[in-house]
Jmol script that loads the backbone (N, CA, C; Angstrom):
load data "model"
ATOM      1  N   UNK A   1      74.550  10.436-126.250  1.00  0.00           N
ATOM      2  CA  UNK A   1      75.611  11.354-125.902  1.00  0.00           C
ATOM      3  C   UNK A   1      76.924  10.569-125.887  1.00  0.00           C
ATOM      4  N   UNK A   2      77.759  11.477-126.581  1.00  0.00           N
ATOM      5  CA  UNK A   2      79.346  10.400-126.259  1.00  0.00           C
ATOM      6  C   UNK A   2      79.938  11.146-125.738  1.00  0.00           C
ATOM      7  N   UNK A   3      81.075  10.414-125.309  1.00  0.00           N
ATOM      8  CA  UNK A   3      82.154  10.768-123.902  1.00  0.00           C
ATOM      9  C   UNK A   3      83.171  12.384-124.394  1.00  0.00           C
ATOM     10  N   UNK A   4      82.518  12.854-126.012  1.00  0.00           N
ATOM     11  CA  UNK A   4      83.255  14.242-126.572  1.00  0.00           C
ATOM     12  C   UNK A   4      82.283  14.965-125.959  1.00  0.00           C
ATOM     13  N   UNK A   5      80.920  14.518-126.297  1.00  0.00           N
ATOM     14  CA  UNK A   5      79.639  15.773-126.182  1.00  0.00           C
ATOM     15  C   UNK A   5      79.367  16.000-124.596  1.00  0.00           C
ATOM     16  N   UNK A   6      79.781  15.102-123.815  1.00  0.00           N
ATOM     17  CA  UNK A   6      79.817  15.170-122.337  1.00  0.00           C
ATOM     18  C   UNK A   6      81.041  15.790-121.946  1.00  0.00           C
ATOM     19  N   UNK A   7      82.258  15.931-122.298  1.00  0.00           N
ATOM     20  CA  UNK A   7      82.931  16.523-122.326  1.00  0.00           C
ATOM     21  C   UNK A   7      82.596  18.249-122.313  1.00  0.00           C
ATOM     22  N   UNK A   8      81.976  18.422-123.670  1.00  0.00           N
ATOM     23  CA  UNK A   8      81.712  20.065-124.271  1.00  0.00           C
ATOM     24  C   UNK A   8      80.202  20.269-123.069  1.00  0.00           C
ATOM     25  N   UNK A   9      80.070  19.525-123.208  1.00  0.00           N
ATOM     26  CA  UNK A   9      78.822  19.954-121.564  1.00  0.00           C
ATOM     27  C   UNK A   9      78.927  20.223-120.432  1.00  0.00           C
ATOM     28  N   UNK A  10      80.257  19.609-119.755  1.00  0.00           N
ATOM     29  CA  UNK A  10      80.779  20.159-118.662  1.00  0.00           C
ATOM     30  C   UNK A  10      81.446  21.189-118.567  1.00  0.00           C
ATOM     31  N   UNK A  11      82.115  21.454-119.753  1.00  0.00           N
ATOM     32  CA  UNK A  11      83.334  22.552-119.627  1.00  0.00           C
ATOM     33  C   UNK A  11      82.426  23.653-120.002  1.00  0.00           C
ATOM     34  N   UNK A  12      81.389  23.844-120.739  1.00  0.00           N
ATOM     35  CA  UNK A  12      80.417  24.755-121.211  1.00  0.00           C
ATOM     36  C   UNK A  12      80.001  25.229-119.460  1.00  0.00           C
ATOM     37  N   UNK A  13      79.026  24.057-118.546  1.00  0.00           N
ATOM     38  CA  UNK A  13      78.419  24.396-117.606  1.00  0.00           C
ATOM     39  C   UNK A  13      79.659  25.109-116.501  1.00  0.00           C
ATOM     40  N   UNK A  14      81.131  24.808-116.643  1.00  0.00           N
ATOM     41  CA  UNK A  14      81.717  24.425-115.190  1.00  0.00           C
ATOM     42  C   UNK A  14      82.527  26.271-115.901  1.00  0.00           C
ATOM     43  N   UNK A  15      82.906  26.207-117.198  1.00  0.00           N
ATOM     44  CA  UNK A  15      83.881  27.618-117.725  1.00  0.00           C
ATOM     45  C   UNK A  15      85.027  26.772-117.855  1.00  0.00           C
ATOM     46  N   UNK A  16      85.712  25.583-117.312  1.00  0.00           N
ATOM     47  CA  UNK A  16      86.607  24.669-117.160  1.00  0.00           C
ATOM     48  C   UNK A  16      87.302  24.471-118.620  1.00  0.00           C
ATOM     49  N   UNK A  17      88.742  24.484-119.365  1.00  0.00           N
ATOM     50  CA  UNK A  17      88.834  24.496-120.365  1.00  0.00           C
ATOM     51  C   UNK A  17      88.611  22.699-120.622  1.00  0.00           C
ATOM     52  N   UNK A  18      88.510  22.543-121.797  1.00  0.00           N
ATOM     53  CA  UNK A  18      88.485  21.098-122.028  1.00  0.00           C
ATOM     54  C   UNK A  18      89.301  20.267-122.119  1.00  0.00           C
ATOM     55  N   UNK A  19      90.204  20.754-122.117  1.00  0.00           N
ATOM     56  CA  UNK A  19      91.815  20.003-121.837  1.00  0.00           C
ATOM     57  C   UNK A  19      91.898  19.702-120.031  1.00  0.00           C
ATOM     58  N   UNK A  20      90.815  20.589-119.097  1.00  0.00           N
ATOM     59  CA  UNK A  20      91.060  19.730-117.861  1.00  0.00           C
ATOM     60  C   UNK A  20      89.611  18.909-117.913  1.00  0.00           C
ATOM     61  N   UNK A  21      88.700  19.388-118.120  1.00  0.00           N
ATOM     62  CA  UNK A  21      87.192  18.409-118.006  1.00  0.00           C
ATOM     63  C   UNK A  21      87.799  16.817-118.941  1.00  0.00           C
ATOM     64  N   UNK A  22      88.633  17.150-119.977  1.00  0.00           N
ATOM     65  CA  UNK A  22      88.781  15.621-120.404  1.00  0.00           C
ATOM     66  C   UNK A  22      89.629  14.845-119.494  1.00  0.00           C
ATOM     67  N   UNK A  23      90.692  15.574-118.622  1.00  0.00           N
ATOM     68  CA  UNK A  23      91.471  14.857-117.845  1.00  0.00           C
ATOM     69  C   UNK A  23      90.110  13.924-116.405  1.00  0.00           C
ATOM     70  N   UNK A  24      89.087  15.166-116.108  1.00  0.00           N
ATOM     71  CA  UNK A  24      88.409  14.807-114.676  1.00  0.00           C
ATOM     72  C   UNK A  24      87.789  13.282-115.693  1.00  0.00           C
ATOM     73  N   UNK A  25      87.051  13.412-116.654  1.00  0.00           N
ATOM     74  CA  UNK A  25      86.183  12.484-116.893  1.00  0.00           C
ATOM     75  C   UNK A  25      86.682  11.189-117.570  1.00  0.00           C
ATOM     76  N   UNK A  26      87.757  11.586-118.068  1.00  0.00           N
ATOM     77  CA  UNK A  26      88.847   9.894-118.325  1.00  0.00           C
ATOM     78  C   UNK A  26      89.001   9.937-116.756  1.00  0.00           C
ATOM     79  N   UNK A  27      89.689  10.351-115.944  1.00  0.00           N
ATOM     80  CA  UNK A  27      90.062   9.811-115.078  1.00  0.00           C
ATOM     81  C   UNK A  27      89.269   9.110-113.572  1.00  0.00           C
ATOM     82  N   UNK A  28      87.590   9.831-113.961  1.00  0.00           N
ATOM     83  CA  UNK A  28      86.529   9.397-113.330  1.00  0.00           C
ATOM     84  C   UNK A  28      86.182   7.942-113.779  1.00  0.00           C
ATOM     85  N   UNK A  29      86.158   7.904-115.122  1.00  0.00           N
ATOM     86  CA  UNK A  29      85.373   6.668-115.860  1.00  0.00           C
ATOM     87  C   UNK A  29      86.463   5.199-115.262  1.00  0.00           C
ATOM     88  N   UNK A  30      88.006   5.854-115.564  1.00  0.00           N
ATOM     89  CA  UNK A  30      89.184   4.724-115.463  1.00  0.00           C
ATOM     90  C   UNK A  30      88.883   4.471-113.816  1.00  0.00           C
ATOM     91  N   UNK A  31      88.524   4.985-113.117  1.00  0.00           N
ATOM     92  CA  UNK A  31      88.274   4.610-111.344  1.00  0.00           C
ATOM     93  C   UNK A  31      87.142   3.567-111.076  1.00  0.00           C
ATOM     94  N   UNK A  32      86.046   4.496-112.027  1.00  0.00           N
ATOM     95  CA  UNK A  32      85.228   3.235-112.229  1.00  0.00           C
ATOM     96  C   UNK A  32      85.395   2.091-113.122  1.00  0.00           C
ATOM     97  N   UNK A  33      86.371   2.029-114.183  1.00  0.00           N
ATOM     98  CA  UNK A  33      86.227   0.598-114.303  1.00  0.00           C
ATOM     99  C   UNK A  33      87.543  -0.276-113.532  1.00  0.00           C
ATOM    100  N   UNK A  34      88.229   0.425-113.615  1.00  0.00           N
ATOM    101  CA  UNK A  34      89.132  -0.313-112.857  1.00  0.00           C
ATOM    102  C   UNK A  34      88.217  -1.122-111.045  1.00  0.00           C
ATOM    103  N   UNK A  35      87.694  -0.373-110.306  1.00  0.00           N
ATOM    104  CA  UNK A  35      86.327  -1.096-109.701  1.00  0.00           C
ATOM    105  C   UNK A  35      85.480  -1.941-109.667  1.00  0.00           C
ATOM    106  N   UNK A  36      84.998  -1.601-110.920  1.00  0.00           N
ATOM    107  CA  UNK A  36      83.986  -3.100-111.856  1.00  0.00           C
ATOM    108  C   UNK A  36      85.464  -4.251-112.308  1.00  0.00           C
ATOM    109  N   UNK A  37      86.490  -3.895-112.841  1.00  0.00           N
ATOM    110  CA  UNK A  37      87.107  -4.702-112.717  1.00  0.00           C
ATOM    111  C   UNK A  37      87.299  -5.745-111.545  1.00  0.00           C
ATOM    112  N   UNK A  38      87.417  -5.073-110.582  1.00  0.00           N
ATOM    113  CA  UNK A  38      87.585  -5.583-109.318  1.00  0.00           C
ATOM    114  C   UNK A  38      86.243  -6.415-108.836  1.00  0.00           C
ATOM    115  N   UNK A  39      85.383  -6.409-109.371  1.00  0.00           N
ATOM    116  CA  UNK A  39      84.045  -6.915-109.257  1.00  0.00           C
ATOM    117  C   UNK A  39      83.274  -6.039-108.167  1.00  0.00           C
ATOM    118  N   UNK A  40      83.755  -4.770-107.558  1.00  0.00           N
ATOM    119  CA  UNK A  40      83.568  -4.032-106.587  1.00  0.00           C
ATOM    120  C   UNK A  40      82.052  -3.337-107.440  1.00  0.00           C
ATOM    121  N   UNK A  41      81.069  -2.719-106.568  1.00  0.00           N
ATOM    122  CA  UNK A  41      79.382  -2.028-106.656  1.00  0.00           C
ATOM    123  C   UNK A  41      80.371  -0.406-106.833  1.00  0.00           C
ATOM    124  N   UNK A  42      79.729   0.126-107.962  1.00  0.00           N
ATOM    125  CA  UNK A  42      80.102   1.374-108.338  1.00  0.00           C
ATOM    126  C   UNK A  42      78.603   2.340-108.002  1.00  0.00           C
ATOM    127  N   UNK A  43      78.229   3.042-106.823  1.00  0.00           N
ATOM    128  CA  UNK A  43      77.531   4.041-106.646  1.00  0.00           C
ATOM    129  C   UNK A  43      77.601   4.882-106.805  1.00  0.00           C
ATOM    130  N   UNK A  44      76.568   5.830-107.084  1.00  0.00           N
ATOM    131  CA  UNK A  44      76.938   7.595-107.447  1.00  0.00           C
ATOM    132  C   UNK A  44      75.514   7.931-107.467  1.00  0.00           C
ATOM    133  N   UNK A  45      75.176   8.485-106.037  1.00  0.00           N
ATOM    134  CA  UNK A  45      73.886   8.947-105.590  1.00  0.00           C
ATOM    135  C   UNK A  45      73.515   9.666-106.038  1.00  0.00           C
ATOM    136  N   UNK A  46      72.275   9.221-107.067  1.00  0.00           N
ATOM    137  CA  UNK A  46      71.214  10.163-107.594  1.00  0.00           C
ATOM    138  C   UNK A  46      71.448   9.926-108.931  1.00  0.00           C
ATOM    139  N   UNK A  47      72.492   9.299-109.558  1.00  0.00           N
ATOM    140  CA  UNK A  47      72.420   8.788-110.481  1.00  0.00           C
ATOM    141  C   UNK A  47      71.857   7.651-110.779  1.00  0.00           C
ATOM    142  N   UNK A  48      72.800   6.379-110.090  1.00  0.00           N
ATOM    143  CA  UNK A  48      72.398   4.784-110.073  1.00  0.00           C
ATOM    144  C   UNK A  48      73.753   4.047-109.399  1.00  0.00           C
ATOM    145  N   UNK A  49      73.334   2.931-109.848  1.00  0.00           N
ATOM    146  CA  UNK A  49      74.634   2.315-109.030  1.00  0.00           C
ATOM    147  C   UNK A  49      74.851   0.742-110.202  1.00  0.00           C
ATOM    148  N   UNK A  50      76.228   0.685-110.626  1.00  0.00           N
ATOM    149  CA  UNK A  50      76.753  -0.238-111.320  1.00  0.00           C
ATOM    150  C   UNK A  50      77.404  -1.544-110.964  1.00  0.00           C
ATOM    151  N   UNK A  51      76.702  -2.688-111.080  1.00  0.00           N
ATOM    152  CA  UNK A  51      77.176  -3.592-110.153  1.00  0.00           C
ATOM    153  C   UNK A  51      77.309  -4.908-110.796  1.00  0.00           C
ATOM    154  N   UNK A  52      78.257  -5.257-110.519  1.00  0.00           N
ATOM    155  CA  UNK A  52      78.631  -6.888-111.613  1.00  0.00           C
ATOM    156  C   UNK A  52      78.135  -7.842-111.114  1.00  0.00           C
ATOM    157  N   UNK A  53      77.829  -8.937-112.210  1.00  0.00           N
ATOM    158  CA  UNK A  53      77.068  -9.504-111.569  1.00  0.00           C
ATOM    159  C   UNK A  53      78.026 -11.112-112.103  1.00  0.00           C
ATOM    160  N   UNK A  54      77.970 -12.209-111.231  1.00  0.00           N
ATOM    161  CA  UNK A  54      78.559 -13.319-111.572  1.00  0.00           C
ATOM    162  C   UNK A  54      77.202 -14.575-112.404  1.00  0.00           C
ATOM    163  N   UNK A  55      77.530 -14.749-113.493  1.00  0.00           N
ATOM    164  CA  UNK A  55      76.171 -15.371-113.848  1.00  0.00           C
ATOM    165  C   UNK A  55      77.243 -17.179-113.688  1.00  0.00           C
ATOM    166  N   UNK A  56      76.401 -18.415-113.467  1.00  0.00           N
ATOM    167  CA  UNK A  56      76.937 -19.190-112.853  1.00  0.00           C
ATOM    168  C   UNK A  56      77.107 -20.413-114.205  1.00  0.00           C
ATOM    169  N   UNK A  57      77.718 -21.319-114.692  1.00  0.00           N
ATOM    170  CA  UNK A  57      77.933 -22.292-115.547  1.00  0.00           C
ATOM    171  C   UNK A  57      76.507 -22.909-115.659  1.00  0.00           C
ATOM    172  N   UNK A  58      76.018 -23.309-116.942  1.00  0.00           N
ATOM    173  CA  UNK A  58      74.786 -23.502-117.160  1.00  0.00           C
ATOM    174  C   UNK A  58      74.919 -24.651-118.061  1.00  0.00           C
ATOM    175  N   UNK A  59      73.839 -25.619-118.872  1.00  0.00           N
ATOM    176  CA  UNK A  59      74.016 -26.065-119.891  1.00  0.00           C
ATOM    177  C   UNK A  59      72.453 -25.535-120.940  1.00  0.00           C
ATOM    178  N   UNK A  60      72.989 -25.287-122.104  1.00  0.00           N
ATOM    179  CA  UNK A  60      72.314 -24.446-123.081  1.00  0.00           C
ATOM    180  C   UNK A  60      71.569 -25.836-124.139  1.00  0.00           C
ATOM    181  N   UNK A  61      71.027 -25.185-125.094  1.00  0.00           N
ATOM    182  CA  UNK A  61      70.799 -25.772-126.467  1.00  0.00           C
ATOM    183  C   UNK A  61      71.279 -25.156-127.691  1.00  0.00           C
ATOM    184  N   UNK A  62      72.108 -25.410-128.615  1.00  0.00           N
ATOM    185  CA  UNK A  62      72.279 -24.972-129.963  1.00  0.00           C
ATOM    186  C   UNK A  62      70.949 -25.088-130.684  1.00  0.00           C
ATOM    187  N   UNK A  63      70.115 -23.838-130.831  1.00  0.00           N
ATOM    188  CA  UNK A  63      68.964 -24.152-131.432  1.00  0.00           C
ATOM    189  C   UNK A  63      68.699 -24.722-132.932  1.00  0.00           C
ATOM    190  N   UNK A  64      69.832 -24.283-133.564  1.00  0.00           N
ATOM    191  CA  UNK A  64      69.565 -25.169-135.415  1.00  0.00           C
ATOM    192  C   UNK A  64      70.074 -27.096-135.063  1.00  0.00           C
ATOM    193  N   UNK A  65      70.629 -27.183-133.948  1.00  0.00           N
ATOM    194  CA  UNK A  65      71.141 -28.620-133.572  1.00  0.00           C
ATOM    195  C   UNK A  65      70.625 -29.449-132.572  1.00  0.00           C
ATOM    196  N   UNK A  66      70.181 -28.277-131.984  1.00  0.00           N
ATOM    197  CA  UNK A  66      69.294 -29.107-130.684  1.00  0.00           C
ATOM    198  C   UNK A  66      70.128 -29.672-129.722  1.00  0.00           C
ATOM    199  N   UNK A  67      71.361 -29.619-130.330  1.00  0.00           N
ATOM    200  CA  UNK A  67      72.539 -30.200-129.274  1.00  0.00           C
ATOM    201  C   UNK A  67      73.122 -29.789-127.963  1.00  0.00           C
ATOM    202  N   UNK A  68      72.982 -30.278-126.698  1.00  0.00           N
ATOM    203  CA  UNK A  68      73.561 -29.952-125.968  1.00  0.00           C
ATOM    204  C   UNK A  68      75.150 -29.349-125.132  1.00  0.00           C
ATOM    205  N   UNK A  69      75.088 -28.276-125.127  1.00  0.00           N
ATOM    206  CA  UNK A  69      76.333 -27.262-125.219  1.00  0.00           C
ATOM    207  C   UNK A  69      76.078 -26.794-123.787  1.00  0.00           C
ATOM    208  N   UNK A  70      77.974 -26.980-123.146  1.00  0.00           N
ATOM    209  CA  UNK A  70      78.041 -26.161-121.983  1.00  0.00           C
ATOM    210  C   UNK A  70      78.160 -24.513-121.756  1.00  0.00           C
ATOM    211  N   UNK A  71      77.829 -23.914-121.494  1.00  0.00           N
ATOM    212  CA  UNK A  71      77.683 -22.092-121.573  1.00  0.00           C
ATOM    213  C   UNK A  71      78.265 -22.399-119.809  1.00  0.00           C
ATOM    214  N   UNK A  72      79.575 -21.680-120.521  1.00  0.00           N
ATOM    215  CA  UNK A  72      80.793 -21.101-119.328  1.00  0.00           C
ATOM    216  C   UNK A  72      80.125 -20.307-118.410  1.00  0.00           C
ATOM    217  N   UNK A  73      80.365 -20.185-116.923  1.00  0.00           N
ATOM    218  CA  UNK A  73      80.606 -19.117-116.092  1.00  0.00           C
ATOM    219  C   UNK A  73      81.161 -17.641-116.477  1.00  0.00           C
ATOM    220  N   UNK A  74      80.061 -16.789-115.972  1.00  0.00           N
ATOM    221  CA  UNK A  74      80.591 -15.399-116.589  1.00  0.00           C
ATOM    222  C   UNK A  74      80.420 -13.873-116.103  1.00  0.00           C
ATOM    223  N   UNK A  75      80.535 -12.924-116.187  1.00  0.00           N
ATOM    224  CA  UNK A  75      80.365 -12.068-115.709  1.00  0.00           C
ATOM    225  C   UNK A  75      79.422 -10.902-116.369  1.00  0.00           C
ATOM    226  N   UNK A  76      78.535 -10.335-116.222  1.00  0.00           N
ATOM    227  CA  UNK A  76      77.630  -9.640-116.571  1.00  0.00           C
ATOM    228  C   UNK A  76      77.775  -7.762-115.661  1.00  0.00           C
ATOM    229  N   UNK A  77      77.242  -6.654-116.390  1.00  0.00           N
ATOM    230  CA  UNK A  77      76.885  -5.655-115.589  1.00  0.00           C
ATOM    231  C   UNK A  77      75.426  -5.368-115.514  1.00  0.00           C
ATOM    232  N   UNK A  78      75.284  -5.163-114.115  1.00  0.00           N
ATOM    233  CA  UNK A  78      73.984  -4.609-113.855  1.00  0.00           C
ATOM    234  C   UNK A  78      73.473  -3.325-113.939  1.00  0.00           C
ATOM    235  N   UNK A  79      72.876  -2.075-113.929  1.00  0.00           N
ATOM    236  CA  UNK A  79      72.690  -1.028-113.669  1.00  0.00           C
ATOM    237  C   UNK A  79      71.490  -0.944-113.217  1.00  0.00           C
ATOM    238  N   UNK A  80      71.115   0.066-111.858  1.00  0.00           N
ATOM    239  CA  UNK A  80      70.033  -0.011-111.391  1.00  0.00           C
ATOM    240  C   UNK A  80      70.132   1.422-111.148  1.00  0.00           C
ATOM    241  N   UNK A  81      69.085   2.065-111.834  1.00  0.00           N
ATOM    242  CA  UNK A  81      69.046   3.735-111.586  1.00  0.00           C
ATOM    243  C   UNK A  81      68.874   4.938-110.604  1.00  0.00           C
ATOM    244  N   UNK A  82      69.092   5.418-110.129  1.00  0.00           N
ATOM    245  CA  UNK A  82      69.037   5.935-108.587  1.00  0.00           C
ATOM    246  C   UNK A  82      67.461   6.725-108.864  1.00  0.00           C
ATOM    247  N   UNK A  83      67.604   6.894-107.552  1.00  0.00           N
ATOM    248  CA  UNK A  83      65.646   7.991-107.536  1.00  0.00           C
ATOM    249  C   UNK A  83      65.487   9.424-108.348  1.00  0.00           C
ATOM    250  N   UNK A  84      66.469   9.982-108.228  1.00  0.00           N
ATOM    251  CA  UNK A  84      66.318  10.887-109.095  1.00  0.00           C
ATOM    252  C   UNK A  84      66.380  10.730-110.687  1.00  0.00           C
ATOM    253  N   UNK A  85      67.106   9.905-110.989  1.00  0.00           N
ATOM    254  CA  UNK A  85      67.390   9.599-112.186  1.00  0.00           C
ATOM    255  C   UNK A  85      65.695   9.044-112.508  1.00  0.00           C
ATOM    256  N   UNK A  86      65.432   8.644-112.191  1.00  0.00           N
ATOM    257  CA  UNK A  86      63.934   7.704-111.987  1.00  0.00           C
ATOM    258  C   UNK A  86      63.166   8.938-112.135  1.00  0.00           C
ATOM    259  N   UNK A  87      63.253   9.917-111.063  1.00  0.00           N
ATOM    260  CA  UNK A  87      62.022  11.135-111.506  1.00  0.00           C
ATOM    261  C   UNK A  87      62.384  12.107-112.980  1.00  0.00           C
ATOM    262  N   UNK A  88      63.523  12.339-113.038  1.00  0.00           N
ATOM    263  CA  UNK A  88      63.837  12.546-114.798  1.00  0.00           C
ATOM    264  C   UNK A  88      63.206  12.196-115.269  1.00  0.00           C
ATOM    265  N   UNK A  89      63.565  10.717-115.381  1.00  0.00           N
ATOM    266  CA  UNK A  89      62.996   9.913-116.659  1.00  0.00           C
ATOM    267  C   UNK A  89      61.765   9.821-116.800  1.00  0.00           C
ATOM    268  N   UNK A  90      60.621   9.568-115.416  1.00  0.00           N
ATOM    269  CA  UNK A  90      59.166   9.399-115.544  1.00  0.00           C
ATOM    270  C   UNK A  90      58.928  10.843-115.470  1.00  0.00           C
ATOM    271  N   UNK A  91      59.092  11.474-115.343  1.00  0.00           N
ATOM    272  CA  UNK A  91      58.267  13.412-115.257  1.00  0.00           C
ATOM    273  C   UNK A  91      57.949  13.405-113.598  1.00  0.00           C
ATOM    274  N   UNK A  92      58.092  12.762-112.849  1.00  0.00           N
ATOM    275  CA  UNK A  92      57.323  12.800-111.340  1.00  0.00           C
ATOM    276  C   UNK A  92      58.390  13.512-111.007  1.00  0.00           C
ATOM    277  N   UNK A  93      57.712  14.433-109.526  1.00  0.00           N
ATOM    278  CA  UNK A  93      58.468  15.393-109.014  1.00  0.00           C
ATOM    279  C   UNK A  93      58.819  14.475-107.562  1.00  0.00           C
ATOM    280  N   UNK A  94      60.067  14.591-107.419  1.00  0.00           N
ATOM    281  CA  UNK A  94      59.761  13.983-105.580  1.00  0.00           C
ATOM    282  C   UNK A  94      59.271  14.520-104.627  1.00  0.00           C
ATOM    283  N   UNK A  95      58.884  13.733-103.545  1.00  0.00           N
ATOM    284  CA  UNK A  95      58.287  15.275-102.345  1.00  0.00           C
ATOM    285  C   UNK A  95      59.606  16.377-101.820  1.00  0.00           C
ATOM    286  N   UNK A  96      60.638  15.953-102.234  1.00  0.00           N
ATOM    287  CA  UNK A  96      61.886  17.242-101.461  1.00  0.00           C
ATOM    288  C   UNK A  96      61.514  18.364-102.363  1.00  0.00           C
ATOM    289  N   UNK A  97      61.680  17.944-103.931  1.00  0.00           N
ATOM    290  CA  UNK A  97      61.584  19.181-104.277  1.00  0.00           C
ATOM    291  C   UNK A  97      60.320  19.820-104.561  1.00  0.00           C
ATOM    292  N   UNK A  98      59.163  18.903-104.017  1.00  0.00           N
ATOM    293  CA  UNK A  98      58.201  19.807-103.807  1.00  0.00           C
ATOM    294  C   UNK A  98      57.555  20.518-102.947  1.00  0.00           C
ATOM    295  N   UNK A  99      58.798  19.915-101.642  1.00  0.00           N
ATOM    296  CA  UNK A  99      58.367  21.089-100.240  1.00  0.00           C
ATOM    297  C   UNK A  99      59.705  22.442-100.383  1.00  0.00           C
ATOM    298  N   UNK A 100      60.323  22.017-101.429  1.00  0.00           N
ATOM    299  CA  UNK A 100      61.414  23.361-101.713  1.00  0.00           C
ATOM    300  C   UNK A 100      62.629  23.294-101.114  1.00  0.00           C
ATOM    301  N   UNK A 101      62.768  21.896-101.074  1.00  0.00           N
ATOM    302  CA  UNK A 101      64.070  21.725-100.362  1.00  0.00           C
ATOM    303  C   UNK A 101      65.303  21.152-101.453  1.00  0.00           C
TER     304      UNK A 101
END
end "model"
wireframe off; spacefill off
backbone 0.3
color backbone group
């Protein structure tokens, strides 16, 4: 899915014209990265939660040289999927929505 077809999905579900659903979802995404910029944990319950991660100065191998090479300090993203997102994806129902709540 790209950030057009998510677009035409919200404004489809919400009636919202797409000239404001593109304003909510640029301006959702720019909050979150400006956040991850910040190295700040981006949550959003029931989705997952986005979280940077600092990976630390290492020393590597050039494998056609065998030569020893320093690999810089760096920054990585994590994503770890929330529970619902988790019952989506595997087909399992949770117990809320199977006592009807």
């Amino acid at each position: 899915m790209t950030k057009a077809d998510l677009i035409d999905r919200v404004s489809e579900a919400t009636g919202l014209r797409k000239k404001d659903v593109t304003s909510v979802v640029e301006g959702a995404f720019a909050a979150m990265m400006g956040a991850l910029r910040s190295h700040e944990k981006v949550q959003i319950v029931g989705f997952g939660t986005f979280e940077p991660r600092r990976r630390r100065a290492r020393i590597g191998r050039d494998p056609r040289t065998q030569e020893v090479i320093r690999i810089g300090a760096s920054w990585s993203l994590n994503f770890r999927p929330g529970r619902q997102l988790k019952e989506i994806l595997t087909g399992k129902e949770s117990r809320r929505s199977r006592r009807g709540r």
